[in-house]
TORNU-888581 format. One record per residue: residue in one letter; z, y, x of N, C-alpha, C, O in turn. Coordinates in nm, 4 decimals. Last residue first. Example, Ala and Ser with C-alpha at 12.3 -4.5 7.8 and 13.67 -1.06 7.14 Angstrom:
<martis>
{res: S	n_up: 0.7080	n_north: -0.2250	n_east: 1.2850	ca_up: 0.7140	ca_north: -0.1060	ca_east: 1.3670	c_up: 0.7870	c_north: 0.0030	c_east: 1.2900	o_up: 0.8039	o_north: 0.1138	o_east: 1.3409}
{res: A	n_up: 0.7800	n_north: -0.5690	n_east: 1.3190	ca_up: 0.7800	ca_north: -0.4500	ca_east: 1.2300	c_up: 0.7800	c_north: -0.3300	c_east: 1.3200	o_up: 0.8465	o_north: -0.3319	o_east: 1.4236}
</martis>
This chain:
<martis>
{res: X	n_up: 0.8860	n_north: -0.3815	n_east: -0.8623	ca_up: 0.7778	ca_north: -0.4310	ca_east: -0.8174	c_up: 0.8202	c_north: -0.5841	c_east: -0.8019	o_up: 0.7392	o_north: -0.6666	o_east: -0.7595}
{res: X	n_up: 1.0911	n_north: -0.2935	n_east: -0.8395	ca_up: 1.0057	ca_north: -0.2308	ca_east: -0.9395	c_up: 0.8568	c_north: -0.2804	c_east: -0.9504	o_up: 0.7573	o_north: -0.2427	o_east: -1.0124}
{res: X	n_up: 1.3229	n_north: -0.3157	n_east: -0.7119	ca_up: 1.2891	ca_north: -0.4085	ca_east: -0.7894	c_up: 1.1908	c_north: -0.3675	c_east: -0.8942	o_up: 1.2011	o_north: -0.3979	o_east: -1.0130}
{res: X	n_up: 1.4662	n_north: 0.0350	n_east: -0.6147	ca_up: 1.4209	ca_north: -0.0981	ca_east: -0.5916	c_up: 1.3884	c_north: -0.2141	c_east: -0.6950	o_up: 1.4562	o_north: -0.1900	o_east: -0.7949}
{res: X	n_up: 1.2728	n_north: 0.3117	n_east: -0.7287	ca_up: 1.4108	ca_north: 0.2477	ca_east: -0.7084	c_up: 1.3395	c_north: 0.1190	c_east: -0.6737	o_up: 1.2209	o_north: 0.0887	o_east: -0.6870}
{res: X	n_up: 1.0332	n_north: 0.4172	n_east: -0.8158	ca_up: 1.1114	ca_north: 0.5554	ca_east: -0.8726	c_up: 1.2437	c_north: 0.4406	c_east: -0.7753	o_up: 1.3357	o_north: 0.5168	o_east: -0.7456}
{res: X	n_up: 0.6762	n_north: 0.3478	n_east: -0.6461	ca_up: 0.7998	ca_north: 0.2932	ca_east: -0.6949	c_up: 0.9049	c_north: 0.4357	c_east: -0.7492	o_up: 0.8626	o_north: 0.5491	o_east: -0.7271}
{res: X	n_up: 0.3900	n_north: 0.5406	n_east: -0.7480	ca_up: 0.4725	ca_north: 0.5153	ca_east: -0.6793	c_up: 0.6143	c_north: 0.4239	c_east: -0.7362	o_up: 0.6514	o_north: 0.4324	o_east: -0.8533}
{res: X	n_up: 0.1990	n_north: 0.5935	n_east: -0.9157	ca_up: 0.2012	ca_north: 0.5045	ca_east: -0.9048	c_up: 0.3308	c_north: 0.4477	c_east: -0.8361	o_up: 0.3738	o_north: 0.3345	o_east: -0.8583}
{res: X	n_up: 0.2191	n_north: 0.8828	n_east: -0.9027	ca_up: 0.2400	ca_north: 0.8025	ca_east: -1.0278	c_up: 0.2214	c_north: 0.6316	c_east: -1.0425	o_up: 0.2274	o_north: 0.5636	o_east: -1.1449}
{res: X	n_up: 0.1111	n_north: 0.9827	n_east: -0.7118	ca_up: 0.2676	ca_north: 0.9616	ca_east: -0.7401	c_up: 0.2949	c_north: 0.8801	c_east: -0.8071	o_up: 0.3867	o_north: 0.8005	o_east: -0.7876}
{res: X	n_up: -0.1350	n_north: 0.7002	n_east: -0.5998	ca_up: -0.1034	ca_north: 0.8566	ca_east: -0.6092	c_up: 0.0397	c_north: 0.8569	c_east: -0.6624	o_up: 0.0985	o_north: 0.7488	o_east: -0.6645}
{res: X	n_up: -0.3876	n_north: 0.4959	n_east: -0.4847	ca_up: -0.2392	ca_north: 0.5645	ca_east: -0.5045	c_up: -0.2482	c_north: 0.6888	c_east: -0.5060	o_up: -0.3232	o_north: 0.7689	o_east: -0.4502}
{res: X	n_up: -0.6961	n_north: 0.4488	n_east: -0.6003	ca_up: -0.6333	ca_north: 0.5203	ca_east: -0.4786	c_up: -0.4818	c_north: 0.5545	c_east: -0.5654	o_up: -0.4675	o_north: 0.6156	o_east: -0.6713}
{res: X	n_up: -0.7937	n_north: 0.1535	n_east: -0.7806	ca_up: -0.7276	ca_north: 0.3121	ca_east: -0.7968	c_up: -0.6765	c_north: 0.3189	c_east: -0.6596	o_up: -0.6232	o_north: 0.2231	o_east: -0.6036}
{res: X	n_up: -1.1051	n_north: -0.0284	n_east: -0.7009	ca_up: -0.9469	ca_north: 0.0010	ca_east: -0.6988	c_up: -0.9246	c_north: 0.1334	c_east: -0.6962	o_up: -0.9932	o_north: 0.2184	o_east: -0.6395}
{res: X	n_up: -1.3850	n_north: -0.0677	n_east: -0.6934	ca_up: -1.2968	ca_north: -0.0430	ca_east: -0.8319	c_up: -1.1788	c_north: -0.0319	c_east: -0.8687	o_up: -1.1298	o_north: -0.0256	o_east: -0.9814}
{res: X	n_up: -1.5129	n_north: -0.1544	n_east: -0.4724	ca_up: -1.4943	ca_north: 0.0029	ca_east: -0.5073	c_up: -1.4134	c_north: 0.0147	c_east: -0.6260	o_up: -1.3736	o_north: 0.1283	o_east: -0.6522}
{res: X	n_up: -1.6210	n_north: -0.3805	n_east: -0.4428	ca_up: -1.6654	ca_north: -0.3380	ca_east: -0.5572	c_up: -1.6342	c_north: -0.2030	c_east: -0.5979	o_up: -1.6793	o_north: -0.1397	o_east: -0.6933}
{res: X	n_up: -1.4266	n_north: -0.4501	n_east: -0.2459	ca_up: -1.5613	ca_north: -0.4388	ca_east: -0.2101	c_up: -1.6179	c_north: -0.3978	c_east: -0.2949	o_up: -1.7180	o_north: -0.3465	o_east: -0.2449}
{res: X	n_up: -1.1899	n_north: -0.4422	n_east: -0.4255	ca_up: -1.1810	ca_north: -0.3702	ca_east: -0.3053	c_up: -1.3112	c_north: -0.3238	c_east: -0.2739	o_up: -1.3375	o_north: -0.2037	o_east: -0.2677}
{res: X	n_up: -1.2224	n_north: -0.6632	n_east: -0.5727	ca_up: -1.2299	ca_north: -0.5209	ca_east: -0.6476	c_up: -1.2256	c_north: -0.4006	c_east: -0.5567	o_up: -1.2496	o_north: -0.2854	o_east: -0.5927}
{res: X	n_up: -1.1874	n_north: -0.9036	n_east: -0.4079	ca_up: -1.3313	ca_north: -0.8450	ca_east: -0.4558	c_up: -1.3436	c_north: -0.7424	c_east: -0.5670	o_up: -1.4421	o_north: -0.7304	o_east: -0.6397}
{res: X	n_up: -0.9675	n_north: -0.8872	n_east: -0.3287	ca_up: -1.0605	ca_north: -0.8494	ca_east: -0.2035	c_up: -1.1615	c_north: -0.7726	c_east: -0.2756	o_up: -1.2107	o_north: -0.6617	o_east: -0.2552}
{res: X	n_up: -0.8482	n_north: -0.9523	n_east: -0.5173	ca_up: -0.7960	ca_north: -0.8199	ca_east: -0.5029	c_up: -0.9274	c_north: -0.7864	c_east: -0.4192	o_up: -0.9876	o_north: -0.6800	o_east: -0.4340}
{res: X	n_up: -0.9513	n_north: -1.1980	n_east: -0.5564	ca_up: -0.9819	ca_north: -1.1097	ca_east: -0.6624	c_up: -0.9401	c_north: -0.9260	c_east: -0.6194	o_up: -0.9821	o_north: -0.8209	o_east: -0.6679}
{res: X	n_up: -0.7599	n_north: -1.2510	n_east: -0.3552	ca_up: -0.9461	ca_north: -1.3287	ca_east: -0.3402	c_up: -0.9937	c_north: -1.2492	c_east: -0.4580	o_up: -1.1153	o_north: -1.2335	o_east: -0.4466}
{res: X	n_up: -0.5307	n_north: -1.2477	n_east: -0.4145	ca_up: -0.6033	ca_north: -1.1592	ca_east: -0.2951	c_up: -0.7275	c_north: -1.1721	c_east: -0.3083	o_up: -0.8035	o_north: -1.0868	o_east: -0.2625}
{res: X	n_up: -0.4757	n_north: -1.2705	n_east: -0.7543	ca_up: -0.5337	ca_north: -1.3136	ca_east: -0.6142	c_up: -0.5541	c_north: -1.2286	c_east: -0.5352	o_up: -0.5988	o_north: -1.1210	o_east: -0.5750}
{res: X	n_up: -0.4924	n_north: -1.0727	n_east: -0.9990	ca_up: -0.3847	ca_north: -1.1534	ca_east: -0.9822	c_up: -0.3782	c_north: -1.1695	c_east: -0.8729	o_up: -0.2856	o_north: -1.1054	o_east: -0.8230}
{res: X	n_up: -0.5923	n_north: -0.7347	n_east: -1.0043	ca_up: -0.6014	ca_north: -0.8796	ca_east: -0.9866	c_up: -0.5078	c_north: -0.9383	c_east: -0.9785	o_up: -0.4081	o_north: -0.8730	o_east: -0.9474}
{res: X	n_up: -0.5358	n_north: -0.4723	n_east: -1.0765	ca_up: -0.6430	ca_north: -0.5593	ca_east: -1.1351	c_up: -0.6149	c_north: -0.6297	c_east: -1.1287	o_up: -0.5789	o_north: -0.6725	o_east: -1.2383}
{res: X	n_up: -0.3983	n_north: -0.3141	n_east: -0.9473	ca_up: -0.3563	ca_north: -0.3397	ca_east: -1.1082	c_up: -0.4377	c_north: -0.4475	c_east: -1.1862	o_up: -0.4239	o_north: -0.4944	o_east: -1.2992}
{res: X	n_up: -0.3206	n_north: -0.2083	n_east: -0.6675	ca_up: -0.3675	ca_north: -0.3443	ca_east: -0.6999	c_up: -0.3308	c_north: -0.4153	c_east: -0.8298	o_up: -0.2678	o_north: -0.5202	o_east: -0.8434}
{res: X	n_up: -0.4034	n_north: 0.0830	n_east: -0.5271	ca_up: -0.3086	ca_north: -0.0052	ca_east: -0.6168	c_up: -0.3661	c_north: -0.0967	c_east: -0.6805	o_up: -0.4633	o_north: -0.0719	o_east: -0.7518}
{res: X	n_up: -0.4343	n_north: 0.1780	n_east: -0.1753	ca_up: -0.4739	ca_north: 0.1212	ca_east: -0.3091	c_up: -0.3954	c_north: 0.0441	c_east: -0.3838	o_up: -0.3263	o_north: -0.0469	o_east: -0.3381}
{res: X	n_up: -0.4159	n_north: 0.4634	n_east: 0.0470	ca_up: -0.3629	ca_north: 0.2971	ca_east: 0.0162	c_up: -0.4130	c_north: 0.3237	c_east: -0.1348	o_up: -0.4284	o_north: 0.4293	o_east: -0.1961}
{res: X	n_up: -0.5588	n_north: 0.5012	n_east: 0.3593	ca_up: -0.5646	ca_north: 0.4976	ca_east: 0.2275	c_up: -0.5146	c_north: 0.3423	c_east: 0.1494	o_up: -0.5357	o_north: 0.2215	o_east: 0.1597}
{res: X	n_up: -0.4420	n_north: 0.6312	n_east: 0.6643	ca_up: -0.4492	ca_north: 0.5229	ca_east: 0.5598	c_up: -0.4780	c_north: 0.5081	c_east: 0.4468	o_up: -0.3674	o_north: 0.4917	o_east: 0.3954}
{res: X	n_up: -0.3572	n_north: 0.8626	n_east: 0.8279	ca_up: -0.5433	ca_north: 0.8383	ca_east: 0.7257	c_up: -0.5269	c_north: 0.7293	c_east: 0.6987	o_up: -0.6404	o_north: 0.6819	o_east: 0.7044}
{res: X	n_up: -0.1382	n_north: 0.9156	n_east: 0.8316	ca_up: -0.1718	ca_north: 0.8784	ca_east: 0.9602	c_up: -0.3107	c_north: 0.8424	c_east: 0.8743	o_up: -0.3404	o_north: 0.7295	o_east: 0.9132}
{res: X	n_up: -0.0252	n_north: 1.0343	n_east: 0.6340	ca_up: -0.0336	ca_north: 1.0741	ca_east: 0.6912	c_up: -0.0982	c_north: 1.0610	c_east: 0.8385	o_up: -0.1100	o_north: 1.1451	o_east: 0.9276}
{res: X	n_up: -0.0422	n_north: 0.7601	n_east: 0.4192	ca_up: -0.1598	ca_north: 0.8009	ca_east: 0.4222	c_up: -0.1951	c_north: 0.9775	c_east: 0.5373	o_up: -0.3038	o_north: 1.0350	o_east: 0.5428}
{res: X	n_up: 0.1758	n_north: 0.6438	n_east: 0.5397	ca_up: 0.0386	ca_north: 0.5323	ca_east: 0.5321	c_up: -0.0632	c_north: 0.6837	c_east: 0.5371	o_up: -0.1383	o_north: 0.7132	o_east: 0.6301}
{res: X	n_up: 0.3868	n_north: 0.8205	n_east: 0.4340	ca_up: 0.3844	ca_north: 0.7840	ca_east: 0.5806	c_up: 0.2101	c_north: 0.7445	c_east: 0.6094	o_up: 0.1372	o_north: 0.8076	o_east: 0.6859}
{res: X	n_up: 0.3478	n_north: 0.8256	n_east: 0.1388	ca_up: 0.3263	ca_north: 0.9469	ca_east: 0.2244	c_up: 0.3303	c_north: 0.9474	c_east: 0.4037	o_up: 0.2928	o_north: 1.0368	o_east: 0.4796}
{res: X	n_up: 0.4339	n_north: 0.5837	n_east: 0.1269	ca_up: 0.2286	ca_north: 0.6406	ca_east: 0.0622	c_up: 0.2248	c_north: 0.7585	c_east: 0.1450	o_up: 0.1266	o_north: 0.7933	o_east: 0.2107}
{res: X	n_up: 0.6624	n_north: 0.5503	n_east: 0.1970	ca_up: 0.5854	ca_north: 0.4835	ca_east: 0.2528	c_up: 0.4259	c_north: 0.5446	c_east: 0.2383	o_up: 0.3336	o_north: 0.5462	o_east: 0.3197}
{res: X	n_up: 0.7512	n_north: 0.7626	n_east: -0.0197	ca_up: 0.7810	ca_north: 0.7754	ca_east: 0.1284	c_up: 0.6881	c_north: 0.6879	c_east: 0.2272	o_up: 0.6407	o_north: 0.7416	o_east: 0.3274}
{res: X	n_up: 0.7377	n_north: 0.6155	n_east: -0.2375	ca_up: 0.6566	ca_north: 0.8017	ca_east: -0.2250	c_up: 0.6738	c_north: 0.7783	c_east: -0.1127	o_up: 0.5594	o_north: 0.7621	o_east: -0.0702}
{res: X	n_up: 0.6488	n_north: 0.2635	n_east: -0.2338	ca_up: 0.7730	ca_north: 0.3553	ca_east: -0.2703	c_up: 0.7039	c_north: 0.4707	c_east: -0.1999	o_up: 0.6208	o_north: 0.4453	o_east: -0.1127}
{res: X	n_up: 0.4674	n_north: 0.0165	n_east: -0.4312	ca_up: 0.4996	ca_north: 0.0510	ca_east: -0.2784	c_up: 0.5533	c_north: 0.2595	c_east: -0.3583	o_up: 0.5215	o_north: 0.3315	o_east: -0.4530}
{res: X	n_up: 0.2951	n_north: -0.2536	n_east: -0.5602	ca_up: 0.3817	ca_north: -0.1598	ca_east: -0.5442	c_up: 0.4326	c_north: -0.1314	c_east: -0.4110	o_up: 0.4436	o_north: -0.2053	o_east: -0.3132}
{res: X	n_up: 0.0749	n_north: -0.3907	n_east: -0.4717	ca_up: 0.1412	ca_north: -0.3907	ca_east: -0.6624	c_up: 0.2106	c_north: -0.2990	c_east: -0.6260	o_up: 0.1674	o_north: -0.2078	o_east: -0.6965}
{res: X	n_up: -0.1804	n_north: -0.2806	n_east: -0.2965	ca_up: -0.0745	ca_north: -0.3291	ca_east: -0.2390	c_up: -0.0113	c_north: -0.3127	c_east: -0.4437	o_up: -0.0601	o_north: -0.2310	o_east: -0.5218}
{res: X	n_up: -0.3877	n_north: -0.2624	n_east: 0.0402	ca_up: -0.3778	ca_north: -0.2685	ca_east: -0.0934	c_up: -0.2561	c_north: -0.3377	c_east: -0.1400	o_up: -0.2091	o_north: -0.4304	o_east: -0.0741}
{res: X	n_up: -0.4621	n_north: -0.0144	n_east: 0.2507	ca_up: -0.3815	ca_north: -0.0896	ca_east: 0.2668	c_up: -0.4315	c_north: -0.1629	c_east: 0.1018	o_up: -0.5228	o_north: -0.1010	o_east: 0.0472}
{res: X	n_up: -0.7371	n_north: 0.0756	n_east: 0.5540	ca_up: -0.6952	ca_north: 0.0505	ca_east: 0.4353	c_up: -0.5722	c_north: -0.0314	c_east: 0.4004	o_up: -0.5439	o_north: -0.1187	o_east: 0.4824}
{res: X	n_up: -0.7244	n_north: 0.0459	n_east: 0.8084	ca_up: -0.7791	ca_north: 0.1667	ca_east: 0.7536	c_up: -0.7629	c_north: 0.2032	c_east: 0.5949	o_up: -0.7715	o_north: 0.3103	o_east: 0.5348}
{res: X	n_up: -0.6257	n_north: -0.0495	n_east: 1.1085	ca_up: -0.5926	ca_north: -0.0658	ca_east: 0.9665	c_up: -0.6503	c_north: 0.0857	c_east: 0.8968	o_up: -0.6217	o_north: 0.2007	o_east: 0.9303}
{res: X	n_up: -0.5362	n_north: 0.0052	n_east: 1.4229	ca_up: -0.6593	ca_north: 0.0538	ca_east: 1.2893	c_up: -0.6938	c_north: 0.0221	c_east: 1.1846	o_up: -0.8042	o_north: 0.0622	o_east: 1.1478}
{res: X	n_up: -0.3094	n_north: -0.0657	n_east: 1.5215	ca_up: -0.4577	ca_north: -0.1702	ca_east: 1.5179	c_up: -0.5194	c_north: -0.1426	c_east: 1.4259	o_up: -0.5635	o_north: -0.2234	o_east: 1.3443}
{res: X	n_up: -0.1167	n_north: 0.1320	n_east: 1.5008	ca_up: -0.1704	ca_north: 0.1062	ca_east: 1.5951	c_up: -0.2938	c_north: -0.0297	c_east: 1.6153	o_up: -0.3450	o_north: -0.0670	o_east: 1.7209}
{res: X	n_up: -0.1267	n_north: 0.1549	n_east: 1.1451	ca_up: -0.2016	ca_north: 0.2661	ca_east: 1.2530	c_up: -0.2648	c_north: 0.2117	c_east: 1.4217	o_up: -0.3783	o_north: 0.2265	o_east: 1.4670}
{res: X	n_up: 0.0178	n_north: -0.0629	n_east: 1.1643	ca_up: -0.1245	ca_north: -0.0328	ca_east: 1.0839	c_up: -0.2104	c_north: 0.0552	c_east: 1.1860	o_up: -0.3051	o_north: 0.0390	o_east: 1.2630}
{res: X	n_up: 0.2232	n_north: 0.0423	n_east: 1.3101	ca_up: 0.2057	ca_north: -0.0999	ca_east: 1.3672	c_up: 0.0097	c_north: -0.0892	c_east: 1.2523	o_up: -0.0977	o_north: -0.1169	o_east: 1.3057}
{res: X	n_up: 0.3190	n_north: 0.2048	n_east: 1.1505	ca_up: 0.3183	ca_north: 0.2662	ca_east: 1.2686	c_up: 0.1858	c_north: 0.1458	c_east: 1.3217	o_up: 0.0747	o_north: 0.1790	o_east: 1.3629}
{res: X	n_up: 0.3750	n_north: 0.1015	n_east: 0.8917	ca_up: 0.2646	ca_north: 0.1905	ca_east: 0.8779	c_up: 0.2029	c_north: 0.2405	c_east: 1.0440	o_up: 0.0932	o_north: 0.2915	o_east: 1.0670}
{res: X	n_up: 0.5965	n_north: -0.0545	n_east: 0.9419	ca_up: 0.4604	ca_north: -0.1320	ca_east: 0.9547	c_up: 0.3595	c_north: -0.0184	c_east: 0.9648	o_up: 0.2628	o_north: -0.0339	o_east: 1.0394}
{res: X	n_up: 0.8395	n_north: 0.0038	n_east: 1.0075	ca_up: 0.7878	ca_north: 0.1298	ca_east: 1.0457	c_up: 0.6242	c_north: 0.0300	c_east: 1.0348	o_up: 0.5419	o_north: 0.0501	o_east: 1.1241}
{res: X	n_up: 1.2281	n_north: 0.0011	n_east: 0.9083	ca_up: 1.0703	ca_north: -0.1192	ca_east: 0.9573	c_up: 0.9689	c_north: 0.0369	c_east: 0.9988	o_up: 1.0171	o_north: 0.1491	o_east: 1.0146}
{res: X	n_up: 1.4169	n_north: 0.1087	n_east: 0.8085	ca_up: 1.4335	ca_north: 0.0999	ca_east: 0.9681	c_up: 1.2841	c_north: 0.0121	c_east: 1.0056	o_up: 1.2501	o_north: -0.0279	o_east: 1.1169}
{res: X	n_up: 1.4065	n_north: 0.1491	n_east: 0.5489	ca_up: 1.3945	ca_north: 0.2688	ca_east: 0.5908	c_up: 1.3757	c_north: 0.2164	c_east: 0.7937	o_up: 1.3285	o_north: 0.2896	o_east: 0.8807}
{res: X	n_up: 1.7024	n_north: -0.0870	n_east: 0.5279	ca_up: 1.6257	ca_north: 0.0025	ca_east: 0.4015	c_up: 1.6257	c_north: 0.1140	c_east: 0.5282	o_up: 1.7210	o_north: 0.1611	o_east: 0.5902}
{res: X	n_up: 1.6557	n_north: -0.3355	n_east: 0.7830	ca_up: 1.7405	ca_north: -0.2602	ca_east: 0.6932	c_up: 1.6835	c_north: -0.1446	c_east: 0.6511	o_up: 1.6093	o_north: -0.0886	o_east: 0.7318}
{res: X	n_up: 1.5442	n_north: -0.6845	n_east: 0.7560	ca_up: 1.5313	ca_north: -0.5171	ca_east: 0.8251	c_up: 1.6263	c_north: -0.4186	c_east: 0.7827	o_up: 1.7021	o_north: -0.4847	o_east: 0.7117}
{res: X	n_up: 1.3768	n_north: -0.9850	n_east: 0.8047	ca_up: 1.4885	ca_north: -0.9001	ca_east: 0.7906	c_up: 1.5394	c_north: -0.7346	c_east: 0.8868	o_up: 1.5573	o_north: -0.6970	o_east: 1.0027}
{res: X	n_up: 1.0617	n_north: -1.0641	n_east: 0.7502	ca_up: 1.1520	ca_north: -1.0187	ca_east: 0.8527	c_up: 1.2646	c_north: -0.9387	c_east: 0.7888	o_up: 1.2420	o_north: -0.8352	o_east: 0.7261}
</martis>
């Protein structure tokens, strides 16, 4: 969907169908800090290539919880 930088709000749309978890290669301080103000926990997805591999590091507990340092610094960083 075409949007303009800052005007989407998915974290709202997570929240409103209980999304409890996100997993994700990259994602920018503002979004981690939106996701995880509403109890989202988001995860960085360094492991896998596949969703089908992402799933199964998910269920295995072996994904890093985001934190700054994971965060995007600009666009195309991901």
């Amino acid at each position: 969907m075409h949007h303009s930088h800052g005007q989407c709000t998915p974290a709202d749309l997570f929240s409103a169908n209980g999304i409890e978890a996100v997993l994700c290669n990259g994602i920018g301080a503002g979004a981690v800090a939106r996701l995880q103000a509403l109890g989202i926990t988001v995860y960085i997805n360094s492991k896998a290539r596949t969703l089908k591999e992402a799933i199964e590091h998910f269920d295995k507990e072996t994904l890093e919880k985001v934190n700054i340092h994971h965060t995007c610094q600009g666009h195309n960083c991901h």
